[in-house]
Every structure is written in C-alpha cells, then in structure tokens.
C-alpha positions in Angstrom: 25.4 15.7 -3.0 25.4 15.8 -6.7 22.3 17.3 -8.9 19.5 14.4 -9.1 19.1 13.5 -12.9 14.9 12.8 -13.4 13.7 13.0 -17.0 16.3 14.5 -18.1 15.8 17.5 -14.9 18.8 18.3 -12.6 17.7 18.6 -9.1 20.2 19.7 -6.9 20.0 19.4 -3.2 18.2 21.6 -0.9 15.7 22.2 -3.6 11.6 21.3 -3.8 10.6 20.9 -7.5 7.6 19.4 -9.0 8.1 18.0 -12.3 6.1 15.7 -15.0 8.2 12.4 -16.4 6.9 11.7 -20.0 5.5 8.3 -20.6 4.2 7.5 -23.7 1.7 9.5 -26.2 -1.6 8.5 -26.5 -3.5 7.7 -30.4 -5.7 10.6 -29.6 -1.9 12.9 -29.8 -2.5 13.4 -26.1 1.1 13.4 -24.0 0.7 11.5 -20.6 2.9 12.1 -17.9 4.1 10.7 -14.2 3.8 13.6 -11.6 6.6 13.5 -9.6 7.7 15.8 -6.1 11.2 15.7 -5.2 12.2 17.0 -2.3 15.9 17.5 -1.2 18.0 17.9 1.9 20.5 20.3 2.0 22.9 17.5 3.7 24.2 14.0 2.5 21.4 11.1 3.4 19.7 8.2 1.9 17.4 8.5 -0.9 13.6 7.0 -0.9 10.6 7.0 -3.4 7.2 6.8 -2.5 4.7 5.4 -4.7 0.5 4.9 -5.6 -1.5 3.8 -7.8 0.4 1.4 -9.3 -2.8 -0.2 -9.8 -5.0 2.9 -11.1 -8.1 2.5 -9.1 -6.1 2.5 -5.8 -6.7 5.6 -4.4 -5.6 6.1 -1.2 -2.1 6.1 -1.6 -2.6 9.2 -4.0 -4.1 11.0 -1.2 -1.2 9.7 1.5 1.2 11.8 -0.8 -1.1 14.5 -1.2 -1.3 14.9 2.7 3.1 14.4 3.3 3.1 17.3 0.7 0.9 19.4 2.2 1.9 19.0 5.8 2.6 21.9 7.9 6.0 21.8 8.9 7.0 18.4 6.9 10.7 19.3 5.3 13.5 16.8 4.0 16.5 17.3 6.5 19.4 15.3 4.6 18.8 13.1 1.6 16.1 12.8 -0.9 12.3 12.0 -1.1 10.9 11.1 -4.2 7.1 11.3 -4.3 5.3 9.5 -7.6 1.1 9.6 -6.5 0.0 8.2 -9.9 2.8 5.9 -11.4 -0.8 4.5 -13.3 -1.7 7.2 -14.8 -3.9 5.7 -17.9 -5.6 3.6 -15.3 -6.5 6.8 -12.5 -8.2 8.3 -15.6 -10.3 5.2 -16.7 -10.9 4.2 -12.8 -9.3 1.0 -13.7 -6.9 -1.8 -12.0 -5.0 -1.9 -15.5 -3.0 -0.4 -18.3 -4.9 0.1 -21.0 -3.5 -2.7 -23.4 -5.1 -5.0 -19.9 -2.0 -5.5 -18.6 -1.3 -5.5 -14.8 1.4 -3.1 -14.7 2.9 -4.9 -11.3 3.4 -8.0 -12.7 5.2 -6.2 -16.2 8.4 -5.3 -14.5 11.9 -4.8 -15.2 9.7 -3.6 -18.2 11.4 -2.5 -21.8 11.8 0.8 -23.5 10.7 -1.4 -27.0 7.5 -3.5 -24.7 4.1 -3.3 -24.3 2.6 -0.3 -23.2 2.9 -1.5 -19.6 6.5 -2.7 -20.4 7.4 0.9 -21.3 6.1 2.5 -18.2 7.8 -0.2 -15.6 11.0 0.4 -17.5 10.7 4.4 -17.3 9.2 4.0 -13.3 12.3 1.6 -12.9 15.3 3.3 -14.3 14.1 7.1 -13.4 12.7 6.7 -10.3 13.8 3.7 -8.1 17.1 3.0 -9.4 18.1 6.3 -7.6 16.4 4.9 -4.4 18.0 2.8 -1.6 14.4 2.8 0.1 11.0 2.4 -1.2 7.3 2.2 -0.2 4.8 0.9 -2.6 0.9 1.9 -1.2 -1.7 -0.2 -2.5 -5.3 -0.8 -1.3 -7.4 -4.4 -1.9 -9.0 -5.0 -5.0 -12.6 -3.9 -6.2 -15.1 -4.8 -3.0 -12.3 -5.8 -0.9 -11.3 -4.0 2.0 -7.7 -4.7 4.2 -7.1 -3.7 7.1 -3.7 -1.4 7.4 -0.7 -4.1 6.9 3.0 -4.1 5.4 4.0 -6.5 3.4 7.7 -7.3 2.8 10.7 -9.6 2.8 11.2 -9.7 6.8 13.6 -12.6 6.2 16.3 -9.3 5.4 17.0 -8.0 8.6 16.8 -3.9 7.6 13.7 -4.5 5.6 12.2 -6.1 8.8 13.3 -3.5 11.1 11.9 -0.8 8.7 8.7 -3.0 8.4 8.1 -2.7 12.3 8.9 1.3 12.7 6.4 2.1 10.0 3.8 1.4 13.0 1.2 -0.6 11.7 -0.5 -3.8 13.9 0.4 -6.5 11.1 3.3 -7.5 9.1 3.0 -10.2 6.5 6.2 -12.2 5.4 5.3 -12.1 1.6 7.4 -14.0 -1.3 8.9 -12.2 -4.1 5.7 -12.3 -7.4 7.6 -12.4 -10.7 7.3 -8.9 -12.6 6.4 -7.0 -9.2 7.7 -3.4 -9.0 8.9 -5.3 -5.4 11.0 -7.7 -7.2 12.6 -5.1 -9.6 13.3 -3.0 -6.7 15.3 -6.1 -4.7 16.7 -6.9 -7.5 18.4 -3.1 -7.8 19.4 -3.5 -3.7 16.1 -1.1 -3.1 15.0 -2.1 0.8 11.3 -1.8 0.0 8.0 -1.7 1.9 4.7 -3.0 0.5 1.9 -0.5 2.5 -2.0 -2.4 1.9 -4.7 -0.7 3.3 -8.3 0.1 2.6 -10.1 -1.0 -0.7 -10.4 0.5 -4.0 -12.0 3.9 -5.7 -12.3 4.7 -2.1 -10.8 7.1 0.4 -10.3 4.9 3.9 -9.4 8.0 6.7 -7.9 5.6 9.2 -5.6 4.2 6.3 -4.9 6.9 5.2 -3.8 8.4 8.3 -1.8 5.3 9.4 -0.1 5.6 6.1 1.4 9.0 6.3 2.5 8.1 10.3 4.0 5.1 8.7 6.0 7.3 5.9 6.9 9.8 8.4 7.9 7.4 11.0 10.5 5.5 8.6 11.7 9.1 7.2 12.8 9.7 10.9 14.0 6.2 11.4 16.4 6.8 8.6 17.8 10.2 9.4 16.2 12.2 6.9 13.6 14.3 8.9 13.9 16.1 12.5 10.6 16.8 13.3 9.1 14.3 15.9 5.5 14.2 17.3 4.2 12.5 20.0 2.5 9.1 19.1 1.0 6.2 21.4 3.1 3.4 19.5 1.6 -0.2 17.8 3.4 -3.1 18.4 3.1 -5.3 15.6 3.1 -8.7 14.6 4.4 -11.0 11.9 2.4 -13.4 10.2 4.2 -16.2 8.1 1.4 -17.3 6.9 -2.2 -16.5 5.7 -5.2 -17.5 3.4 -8.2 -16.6 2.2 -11.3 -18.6 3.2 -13.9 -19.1 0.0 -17.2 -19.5 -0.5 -18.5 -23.1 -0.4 -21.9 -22.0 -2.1 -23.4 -19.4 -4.5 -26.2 -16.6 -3.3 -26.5 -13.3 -0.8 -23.9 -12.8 1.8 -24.5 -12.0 5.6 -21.2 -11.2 7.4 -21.0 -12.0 11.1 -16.9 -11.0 11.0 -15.6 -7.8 9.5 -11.8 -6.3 9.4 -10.0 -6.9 12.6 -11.6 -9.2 14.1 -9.8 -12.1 16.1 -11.6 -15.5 14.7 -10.7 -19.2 16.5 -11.3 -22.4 14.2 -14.7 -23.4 13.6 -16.2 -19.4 14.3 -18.8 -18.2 11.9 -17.9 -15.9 9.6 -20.8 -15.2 7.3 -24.2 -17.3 6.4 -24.9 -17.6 2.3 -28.6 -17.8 1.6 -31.3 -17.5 -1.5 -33.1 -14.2 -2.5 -36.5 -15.6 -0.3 -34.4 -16.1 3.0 -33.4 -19.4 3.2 -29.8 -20.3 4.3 -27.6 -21.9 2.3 -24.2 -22.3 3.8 -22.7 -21.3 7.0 -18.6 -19.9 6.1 -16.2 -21.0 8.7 -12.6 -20.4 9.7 -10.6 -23.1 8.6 -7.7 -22.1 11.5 -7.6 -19.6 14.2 -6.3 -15.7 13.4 -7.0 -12.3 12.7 -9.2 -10.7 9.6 -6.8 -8.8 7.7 -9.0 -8.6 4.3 -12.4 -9.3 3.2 -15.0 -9.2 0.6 -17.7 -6.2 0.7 -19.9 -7.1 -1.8 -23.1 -9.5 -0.2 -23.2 -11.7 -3.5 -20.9 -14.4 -4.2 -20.4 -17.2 -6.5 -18.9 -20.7 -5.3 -15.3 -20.0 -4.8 -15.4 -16.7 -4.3 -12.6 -15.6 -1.9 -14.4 -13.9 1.7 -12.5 -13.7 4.4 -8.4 -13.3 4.5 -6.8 -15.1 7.8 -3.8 -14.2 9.0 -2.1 -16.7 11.2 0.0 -15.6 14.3 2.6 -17.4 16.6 1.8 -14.5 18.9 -1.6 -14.0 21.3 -4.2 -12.9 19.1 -5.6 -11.1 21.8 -2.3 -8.8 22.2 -2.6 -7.8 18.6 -6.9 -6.8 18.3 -5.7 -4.5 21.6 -2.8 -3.3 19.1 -5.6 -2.8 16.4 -7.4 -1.1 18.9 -4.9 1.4 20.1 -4.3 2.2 16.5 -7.7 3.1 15.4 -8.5 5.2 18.8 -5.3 6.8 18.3 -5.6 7.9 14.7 -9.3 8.1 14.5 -9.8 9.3 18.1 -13.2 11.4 17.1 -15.7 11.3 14.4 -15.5 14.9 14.1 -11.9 15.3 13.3 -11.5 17.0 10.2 -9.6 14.7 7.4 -6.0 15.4 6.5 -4.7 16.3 10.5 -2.7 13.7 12.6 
C-alpha cells in the first residue's frame, strides 16, 4: 500500500499514528485542530473513517472512538482505519450543536477552502479524510432533550450499504433520503458506502449506545476483512423501516409520558397526557399509526407543535423486533454493575 497523505503527514502502512489536521485560527490567535488516529494494516484492504461530533454537543460518538482505541487486543489486520472523534471541534468546546458563525456544519458540505467558517471545515473533513475512504460511519446522538434509541440510518436502496447496515447489529434500520449539504451526501457523492449510527441524546453519555456502537464498528470492520479478532455475540436481527414520523404536541403545558424508547405502540395508544401547572389535563397524545418508539422528547414542557414521540413504521411483526430490542439491551447491558468501557 502506498504512504497515506493526511495534512500533509505520510502514513505508511502497518503504522499507528496520532496526528492533529489544522483547521482554521481562531481571532483570539489560538490554532484549532481535528484529532485524528490512523491506524494501518500491514496488508492491502479497504479503507474506512469513523466520525463524531459532527454536531459538537454529540458526545457519545467521541467516547465510541475513545473505547475502539483503547481496546485490548483491537488491531487493523489489512487496510486502514481512520478515527476523527471531534470533526466539531469549535462546537465540543462551546457545548454547542453549531459552528460558531451558527452554521450547521452537516448541512455546509462539499464545503470551500474560500467559505464560511463551516464551509472551510467540510471542505478540509472532505478532501483529507473521506475522500481516502471507501467506507464510512458518521455517529450522531438526537438533539438537545431528545433521546433515540440505537438505529442506522442509510441508503438501503444500495445493496452493500444495506448489507453493511444489517451487520453493524443494531434492532432498527431506517431508509433515510439524501439532506442537501449532509457529510452523507458528500460522501455518496465521492462513491463512500456510508453508515449514519443515531443513538442516545445530547451532552450525555448513553452506556448501552455506546456499547452497541463500538460492537457495530467492530462488527462491519470484520465484515469487511480488515480485523481477525472475533468474539462471541448473541446476534440482533434487525428491521427496516421505510417510513417514520414524529407525533407533536396538540397543546401547550407539563408533559407526563406513558411510552418511552422502545416501546411497541398500536394506533390510538396513549403516549403522554399534557396538563396545567395545578393538575388539570389538557390533552391526551396519541399514536397516529401503529410502530415502534425510536426517538422522543425528554423534557416534560412543551409548546403546541412540539415534536414527542418519533414512530417508526414496520412491514415486519412489531412484536419480533421489541424481543430484538430486548436481546440487545440484556446482551450489552446484561448487569448494572458492569463497569463502563468492557463488552
């Protein structure tokens, strides 16, 4: 294989190296940069880049690369994995969703070298990191006081990305359209199979994603060749949903959920009653269609409109998939005394 060209830093296989990809300076004459850990094979194999915090206050992801680094035993076979835990890095530091010019750095890709702030980091993430990739996985968690329950999100219309989609091992796989300016787009776009991991909510650490995120990573690494090591795992069969939604709130005042994540919901169940500060009830939120709860709200105030619950609709039994749902949280979280960070 020939040396691996990052920022300007040859990499040549068989080698480990940590190194930091300059952004952009800040007004204060501070230099920010990317951390990135490359690890290569000492044989031939595909290349694959691992992502977080995309959006800065997503935090598990960071610590899903933290645990693949420091796993005992964990070594790149053939080919190359990039690992990027902070591709945010202004918005880790301010705790925040967003660049700080307030731009959504997932919706400012191809990016320019001569853009926006954002613009310039898409563009440096872009050409140094994933255009060397045939494979990627983006992790991302929900938004502020929103919690989702581990899912991939991908293109499963391409056959490879659909395969990869169900060895990563998660209970839910959710056929999601290309967004204009998404790192997901610019990485189709360079032939880049990729792999959109949500799990968990943000400026929070979520053990059972987090664990189901570095089995998925490791699982797709040995799907493609590029690690030996295997463990013994009960598998999860999962299940595509074409089609989902998010059920709002029909009134304003103080939440009190009846469903959380995982449930299985049919048409017509109550999901949470809305009332007024003195007790009296409101509004009674119900599921518009029969599914599974793959994301929902956590704070217990909401305004009219607010989004609650999100549905996932299956062609499948939704019974077979809450006993998938199951066997994944008793197999990754089978004790509460389990220290954080094994498998």
């Amino acid at each position: 294989m020939p040396d691996l060209i990052i920022g300007g830093h040859a990499i040549p296989e068989g080698k480990t190296v940590q190194l930091e990809l300059p952004v952009v300076r800040l007004y204060t004459d501070t230099d920010i940069s990317m951390p990135i850990h490359v690890m290569r094979g000492r044989k031939p194999g595909p290349t694959m880049f691992v992502s977080a915090a995309v959006h800065g206050d997503e935090l598990n992801g960071i610590e899903i690369i933290r645990r693949l680094i420091n796993k005992k035993g964990f070594k790149i076979h053939c080919g190359t994995l990039i690992l990027v835990p902070m591709v945010n890095v202004y918005g880790v530091l301010n705790q925040s969703r967003y660049m700080p010019d307030r731009r959504d750095l997932n919706r400012c890709f191809p990016g320019s070298p001569k853009g926006s702030l954002a613009g310039i980091v898409a563009d440096k993430f872009l050409n140094e990191i994933v255009k060397h990739c045939g494979y990627g996985i983006d992790l991302h968690t929900g938004a502020i006081h929103r919690s989702n329950l581990p899912q991939i999100r991908a293109n499963l219309k391409d056959e490879e990305t659909r395969h990869l989609a169900e060895i990563f091992g998660v209970p839910v796989l959710l056929n999601s359209n290309l967004r204009d300016g998404s790192l997901r787009q610019a990485a189709v776009e360079s032939n880049t199979k990729i792999l959109l991991y949500e799990a968990g909510q943000a400026l929070r650490f979520d053990e059972l994603s987090i664990r189901a995120g570095v089995r998925g990573i490791h699982n797709v690494l040995l799907n493609l060749g590029m690690i030996q090591k295997k463990y013994k795992a009960t598998p999860v069969k999962p299940f595509l949903a074409n089609t989902s939604a998010w059920t709002r709130a029909s009134c304003s005042g103080i939440v009190n959920n009846l469903k959380n994540l995982g449930d299985q919901v049919q048409k017509g169940d109550p999901l949470a009653n809305i009332g007024s500060p003195i007790g009296e009830t409101f509004a009674t939120v119900r599921a518009s269609r029969s599914g599974i709860i793959i994301g929902k709200q956590n704070i217990p105030l909401v305004q009219e409109g607010d989004a609650m619950f999100h549905i996932a609709y299956f062609t499948e039994e939704d019974t077979e998939i809450v006993e998938n749902i199951e066997i994944m949280q008793d197999t990754l979280l089978p004790t509460q005394n389990q220290q954080a960070g094994t498998i």
